[in-house]
C-alpha positions in Angstrom: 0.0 0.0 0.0 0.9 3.4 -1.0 1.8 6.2 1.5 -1.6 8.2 0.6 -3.4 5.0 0.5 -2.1 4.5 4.2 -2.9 8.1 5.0 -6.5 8.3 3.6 -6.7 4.6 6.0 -5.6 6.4 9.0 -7.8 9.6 8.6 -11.3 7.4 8.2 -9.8 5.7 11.5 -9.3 8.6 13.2 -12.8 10.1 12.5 -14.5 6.8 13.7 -12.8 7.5 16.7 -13.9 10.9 16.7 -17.7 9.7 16.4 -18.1 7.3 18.7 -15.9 9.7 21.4 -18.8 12.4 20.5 -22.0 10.0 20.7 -20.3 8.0 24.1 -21.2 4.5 21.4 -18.6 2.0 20.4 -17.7 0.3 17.4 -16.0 -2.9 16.9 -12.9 -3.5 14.8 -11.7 -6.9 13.0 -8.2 -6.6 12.4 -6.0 -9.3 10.8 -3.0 -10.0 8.9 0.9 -9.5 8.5 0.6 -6.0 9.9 -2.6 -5.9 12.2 -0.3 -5.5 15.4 1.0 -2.4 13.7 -2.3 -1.1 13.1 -3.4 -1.6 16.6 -0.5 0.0 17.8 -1.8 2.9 15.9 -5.3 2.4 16.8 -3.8 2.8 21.1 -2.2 5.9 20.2 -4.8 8.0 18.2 -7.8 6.8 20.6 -5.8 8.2 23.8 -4.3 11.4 21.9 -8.0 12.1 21.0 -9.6 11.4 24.6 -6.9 13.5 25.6 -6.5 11.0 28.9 -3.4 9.6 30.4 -5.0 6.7 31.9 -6.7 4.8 29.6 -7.3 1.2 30.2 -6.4 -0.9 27.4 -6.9 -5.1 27.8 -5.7 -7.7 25.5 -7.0 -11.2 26.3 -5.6 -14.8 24.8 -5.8 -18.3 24.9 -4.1 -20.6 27.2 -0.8 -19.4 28.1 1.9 -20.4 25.2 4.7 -19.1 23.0 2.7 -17.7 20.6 0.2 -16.0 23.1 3.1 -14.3 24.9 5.1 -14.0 21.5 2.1 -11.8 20.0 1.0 -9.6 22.9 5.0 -8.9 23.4 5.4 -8.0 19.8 2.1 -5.6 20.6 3.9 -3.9 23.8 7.1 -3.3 21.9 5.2 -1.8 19.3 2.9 0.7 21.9 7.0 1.2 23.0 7.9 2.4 19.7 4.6 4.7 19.4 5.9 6.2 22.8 2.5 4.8 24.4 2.4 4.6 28.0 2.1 1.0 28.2 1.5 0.5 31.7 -1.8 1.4 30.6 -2.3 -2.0 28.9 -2.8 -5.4 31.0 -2.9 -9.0 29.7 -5.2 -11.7 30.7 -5.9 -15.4 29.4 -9.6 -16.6 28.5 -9.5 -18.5 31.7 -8.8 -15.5 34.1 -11.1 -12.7 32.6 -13.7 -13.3 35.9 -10.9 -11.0 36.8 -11.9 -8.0 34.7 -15.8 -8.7 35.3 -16.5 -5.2 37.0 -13.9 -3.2 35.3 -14.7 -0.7 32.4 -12.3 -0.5 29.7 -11.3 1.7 26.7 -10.1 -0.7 24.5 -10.5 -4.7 24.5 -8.8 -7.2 22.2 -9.6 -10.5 21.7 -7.6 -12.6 20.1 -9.4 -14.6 18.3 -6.9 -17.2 16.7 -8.7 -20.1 18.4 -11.6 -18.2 18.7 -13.6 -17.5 21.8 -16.0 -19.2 24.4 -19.2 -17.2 23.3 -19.7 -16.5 26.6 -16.0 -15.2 26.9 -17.0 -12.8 24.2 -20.7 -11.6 25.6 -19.2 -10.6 28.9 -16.0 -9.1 28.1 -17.1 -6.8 24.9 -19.7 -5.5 28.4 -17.2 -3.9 29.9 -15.9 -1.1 27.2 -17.2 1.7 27.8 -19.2 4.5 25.8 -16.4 6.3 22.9 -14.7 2.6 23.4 -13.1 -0.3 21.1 -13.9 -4.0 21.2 -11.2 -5.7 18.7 -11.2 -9.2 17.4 -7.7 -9.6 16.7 -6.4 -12.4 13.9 -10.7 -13.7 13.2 -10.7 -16.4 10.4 -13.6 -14.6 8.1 -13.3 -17.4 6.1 -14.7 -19.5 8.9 -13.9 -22.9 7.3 -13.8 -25.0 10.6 -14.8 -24.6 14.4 -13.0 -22.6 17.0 -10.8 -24.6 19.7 -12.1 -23.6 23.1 -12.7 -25.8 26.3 -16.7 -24.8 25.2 -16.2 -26.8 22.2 -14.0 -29.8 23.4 -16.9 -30.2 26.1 -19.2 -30.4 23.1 -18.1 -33.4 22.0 -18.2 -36.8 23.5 -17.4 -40.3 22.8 -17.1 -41.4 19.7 -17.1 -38.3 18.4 -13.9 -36.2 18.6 -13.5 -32.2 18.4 -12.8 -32.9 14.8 -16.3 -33.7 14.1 -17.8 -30.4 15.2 -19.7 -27.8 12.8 -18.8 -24.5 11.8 -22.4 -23.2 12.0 -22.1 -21.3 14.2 -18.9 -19.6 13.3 -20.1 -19.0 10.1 -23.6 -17.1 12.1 -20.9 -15.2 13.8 -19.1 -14.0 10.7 -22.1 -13.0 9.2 -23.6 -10.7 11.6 -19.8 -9.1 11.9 -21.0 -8.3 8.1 -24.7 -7.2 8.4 -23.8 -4.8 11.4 -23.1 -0.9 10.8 -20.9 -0.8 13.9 -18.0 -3.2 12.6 -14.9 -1.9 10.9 -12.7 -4.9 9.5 -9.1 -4.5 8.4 -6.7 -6.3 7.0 -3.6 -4.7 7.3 -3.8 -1.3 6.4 -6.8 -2.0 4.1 -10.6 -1.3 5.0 -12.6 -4.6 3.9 -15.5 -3.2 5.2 -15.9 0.3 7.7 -18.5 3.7 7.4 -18.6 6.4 9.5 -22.4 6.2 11.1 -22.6 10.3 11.8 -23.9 9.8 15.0 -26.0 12.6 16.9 -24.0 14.4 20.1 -25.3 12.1 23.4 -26.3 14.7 26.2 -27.7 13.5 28.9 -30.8 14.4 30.5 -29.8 16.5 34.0 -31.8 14.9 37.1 -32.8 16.3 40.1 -32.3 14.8 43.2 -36.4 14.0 45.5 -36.8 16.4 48.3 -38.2 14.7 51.0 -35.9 11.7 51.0 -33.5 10.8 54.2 -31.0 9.6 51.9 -28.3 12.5 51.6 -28.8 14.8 48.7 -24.6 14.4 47.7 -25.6 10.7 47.2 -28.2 11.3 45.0 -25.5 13.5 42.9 -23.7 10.9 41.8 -26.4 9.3 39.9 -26.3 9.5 36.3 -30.1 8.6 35.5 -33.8 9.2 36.6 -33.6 5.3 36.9 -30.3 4.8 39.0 -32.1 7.9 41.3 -35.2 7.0 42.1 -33.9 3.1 42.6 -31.5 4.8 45.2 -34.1 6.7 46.9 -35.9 3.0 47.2 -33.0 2.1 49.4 -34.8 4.0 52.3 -37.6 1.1 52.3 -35.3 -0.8 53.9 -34.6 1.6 57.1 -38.7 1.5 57.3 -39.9 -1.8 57.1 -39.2 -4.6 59.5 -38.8 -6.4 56.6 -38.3 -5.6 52.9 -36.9 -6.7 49.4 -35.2 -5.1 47.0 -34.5 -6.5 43.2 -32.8 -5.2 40.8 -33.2 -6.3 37.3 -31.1 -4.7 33.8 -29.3 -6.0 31.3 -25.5 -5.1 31.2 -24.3 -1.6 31.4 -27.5 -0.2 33.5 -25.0 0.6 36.6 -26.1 -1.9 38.7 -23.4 -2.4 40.7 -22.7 1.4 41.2 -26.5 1.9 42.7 -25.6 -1.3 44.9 -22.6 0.7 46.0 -24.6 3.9 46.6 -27.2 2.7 48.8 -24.6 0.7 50.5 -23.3 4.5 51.5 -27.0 5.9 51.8 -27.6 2.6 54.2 -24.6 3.6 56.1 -25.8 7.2 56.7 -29.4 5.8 58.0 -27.6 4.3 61.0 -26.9 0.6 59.5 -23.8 -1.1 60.8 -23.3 -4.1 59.3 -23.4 -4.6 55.6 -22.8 -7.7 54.2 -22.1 -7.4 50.2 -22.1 -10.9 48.2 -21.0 -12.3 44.7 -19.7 -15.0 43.1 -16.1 -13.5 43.1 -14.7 -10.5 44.9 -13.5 -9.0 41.5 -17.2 -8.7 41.0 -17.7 -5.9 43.7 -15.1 -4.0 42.7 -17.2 -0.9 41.9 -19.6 -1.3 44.8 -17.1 -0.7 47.0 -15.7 2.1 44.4 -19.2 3.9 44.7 -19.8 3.3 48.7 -16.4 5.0 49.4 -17.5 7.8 46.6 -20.8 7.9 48.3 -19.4 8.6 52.0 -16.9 11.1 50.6 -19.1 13.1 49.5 -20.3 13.8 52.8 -17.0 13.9 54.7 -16.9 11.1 56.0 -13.7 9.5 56.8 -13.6 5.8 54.8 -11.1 2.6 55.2 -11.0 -0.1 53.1 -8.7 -3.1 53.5 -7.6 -5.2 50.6 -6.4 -8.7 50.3 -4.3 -9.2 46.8 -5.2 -6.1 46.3 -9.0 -6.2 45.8 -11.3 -4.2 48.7 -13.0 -6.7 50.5 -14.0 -4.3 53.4 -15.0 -0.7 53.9 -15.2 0.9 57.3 -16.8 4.8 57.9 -18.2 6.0 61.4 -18.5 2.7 62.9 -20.5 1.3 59.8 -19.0 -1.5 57.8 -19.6 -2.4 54.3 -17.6 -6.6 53.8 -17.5 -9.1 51.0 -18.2 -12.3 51.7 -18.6 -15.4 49.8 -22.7 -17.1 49.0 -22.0 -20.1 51.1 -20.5 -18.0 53.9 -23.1 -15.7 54.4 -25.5 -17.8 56.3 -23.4 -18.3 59.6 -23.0 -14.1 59.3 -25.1 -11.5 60.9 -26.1 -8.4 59.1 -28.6 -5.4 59.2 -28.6 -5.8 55.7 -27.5 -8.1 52.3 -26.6 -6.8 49.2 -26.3 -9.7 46.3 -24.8 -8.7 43.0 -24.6 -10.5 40.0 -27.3 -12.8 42.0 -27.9 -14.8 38.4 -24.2 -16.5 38.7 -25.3 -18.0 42.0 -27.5 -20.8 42.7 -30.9 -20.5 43.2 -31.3 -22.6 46.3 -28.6 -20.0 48.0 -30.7 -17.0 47.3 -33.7 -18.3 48.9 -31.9 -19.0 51.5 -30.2 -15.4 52.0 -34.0 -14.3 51.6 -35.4 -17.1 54.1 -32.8 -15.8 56.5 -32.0 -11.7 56.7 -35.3 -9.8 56.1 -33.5 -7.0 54.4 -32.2 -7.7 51.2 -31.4 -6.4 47.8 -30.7 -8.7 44.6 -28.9 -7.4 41.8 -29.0 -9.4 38.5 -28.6 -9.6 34.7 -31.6 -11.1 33.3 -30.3 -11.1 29.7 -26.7 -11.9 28.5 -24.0 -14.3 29.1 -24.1 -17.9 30.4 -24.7 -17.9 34.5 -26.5 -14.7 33.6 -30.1 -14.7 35.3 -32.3 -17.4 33.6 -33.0 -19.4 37.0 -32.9 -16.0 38.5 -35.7 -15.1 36.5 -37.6 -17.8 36.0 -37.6 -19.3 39.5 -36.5 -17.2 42.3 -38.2 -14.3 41.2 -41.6 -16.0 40.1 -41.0 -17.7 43.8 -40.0 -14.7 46.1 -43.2 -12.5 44.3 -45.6 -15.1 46.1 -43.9 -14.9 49.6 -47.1 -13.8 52.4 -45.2 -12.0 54.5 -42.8 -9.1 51.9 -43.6 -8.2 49.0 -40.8 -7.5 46.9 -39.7 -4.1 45.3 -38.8 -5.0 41.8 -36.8 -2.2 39.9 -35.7 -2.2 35.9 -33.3 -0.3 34.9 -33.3 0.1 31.1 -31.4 3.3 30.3 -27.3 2.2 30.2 -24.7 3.9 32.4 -21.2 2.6 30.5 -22.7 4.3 27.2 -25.5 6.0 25.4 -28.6 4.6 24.6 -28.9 2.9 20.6 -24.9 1.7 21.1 -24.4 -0.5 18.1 -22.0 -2.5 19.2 -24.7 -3.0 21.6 -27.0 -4.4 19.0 -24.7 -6.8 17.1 -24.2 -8.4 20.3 -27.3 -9.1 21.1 -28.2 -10.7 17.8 -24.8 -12.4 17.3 -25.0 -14.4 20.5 -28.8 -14.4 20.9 -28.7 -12.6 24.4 -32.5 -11.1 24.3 -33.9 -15.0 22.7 -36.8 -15.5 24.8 -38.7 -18.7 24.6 -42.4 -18.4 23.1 -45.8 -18.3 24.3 -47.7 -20.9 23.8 -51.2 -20.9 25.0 -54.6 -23.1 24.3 -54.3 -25.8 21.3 -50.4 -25.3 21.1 -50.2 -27.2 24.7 -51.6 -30.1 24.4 
């Protein structure tokens, strides 16, 4: 490719980067071939020269750890080192250790793809970029002439039958949404094979006011970024009235879930709670509660310590208060004035009846759509279950309006119809029954 060739490349990059920085969307890049680390490498640099940040967060996840993993995401980090990229910025993390990042928001993700991916791998981690962000699939096969090799697959097949006797239908389904979506850019090298710019409107955001009358601190209620994540806050206060009361919170990814767990931790705090019990099926996944608690309580002044154990925040103390992770099957010998649950769908049902049978204030935070783990029992048995209990009757809260970027994201979109997230089983009613 010629030097104006390159240069007309890089300009269309740069304004997509422009576009989805200005609309707070995302858009999703295919890169592959001799040069796609050098266009990555690029890619890095413009996106934080045009945020303007110093700290951006850029994650590159492979397969299982081997020479040619390591070999390629070195290659990548000498490159950023040539660019004069601050690659501290940029971590690295096998398939098997992303419940790691769960809970983290990102500017740029790649995936490398050269085995391909466990689709729920893929679902999750493309979740946490934020709005103005890049999801790359690094070195796809387009051609899509044979499976992927993931421990998803090699559990698909069983005696007789080998790995080798798989399909590529779904592969090929996967390939051909990256096609019939708006939001994917694919490269190979230094060549556009398929990219437009999309001329997205400016995202504002709508400016919400904080309710009056509520106990719940008004410096709280500032750091919420919707109607929805406020008046769920100000729902918190049920729980300092009743003698008993439930709390569930229902989105699919992005709606801030853990962040409004996090601030009515602090506004449950500041009504005179002192124990807080915060649960999950991994302390990586609380990350952000604890973020937003300590955020919460500065507001106000308070003085906040949290204690880490390799290096995540398991507890937060302020005025006497505490705020502690611990682990599902731990929480039953605990005592608490209160039990937050987040990501509630990645733990078994029978242990969130039983944290409901057992501390009558409670909040449940879940994803009802999205990856594997990611709310179906949730939805269709505990919450069809708890709705019937005599005794509470349960607040139920949606939030629909996302948090990590602006409403209508595309990337958004071609997730949802490349992994089915939203498939929903039908109704059947009368003759179709029998």
């Amino acid at each position: 490719m010629n030097v104006e060739d390159r240069q007309s490349v890089e300009r269309l990059l740069v304004e997509m980067m422009k576009e989805t920085l200005r609309a707070f969307h995302r858009r999703l890049l295919v890169v592959y071939g001799e040069e796609a680390l050098d266009v990555l490498a690029y890619v890095a640099l413009k996106h934080q020269t045009i945020k303007g940040e110093s700290d951006e967060r850029v994650i590159f996840v492979h397969a299982e750890e081997g020479n040619t993993a390591a070999s390629t995401y070195e290659m990548f980090i000498r490159k950023l080192e040539a660019f004069g990229y601050p690659v501290s910025n940029v971590k690295s993390y096998t398939y098997e250790d992303t419940h790691r990042i769960m809970g983290t928001t990102n500017d740029i993700l790649i995936l490398d793809m050269s085995k391909g991916a466990r689709p729920n791998d893929i679902g999750r981690l493309i979740e946490t970029v934020r709005g103005g962000g890049l999801a790359v699939l690094y070195n796809l096969d387009l051609k899509a002439e044979k499976p992927w090799s993931t421990s998803t697959h090699k559990k698909l097949a069983s005696p007789p039958y080998t790995e080798c006797d798989l399909r590529n239908r779904f592969e090929k389904f996967f390939v051909r949404k990256l096609f019939e979506h708006p939001c994917t850019w694919i490269l190979q090298n230094w060549k556009i094979v398929k990219g437009a710019l999309l001329n997205p409107p400016k995202t504002v955001r709508e400016k919400v006011v904080p309710p009056r009358r509520s106990r719940i601190p008004q410096p709280i209620f500032g750091l919420c970024l919707t109607r929805e994540q406020m008046e769920a806050l100000e729902a918190f206060e049920l729980l300092d009235i009743k003698k008993r009361g439930i709390i569930v919170l229902v989105s699919n990814r992005g709606r801030g879930k853990s962040a409004l767990l996090g601030l009515g931790a602090a506004a449950l705090l500041t009504l005179g709670f002192e124990r807080i019990i915060i649960t999950a099926p991994a302390c990586e996944e609380v990350q952000t509660v604890f973020e937003m608690a300590e955020r919460g309580l500065s507001t106000l002044k308070w003085r906040v310590k949290c204690e880490r154990i390799n290096g995540l925040v398991y507890k937060l103390t302020s005025r006497g208060g505490t705020l502690k992770f611990i682990p599902p099957y731990r929480v039953f010998s605990e005592t608490a004035d209160a039990v937050l649950v987040d990501e509630a769908g990645g733990i078994h049902v029978s242990l969130l009846f039983r944290i409901a049978e057992k501390f009558p204030k409670t909040v449940f935070a879940s994803t009802v759509h999205g990856y594997e783990g990611a709310g179906r029992g949730f939805s269709l048995r505990f919450l069809r279950s708890i709705e019937k209990l005599e005794d509470v009757k349960p607040h139920i809260i949606e939030l629909k309006e996302p948090i990590r970027y602006a409403p209508e994201d595309p990337v958004e979109k071609w997730l949802y119809d490349a992994l089915l997230l939203n498939a929903e089983p039908a109704e059947l009613e009368g003759e179709q029954i029998r």
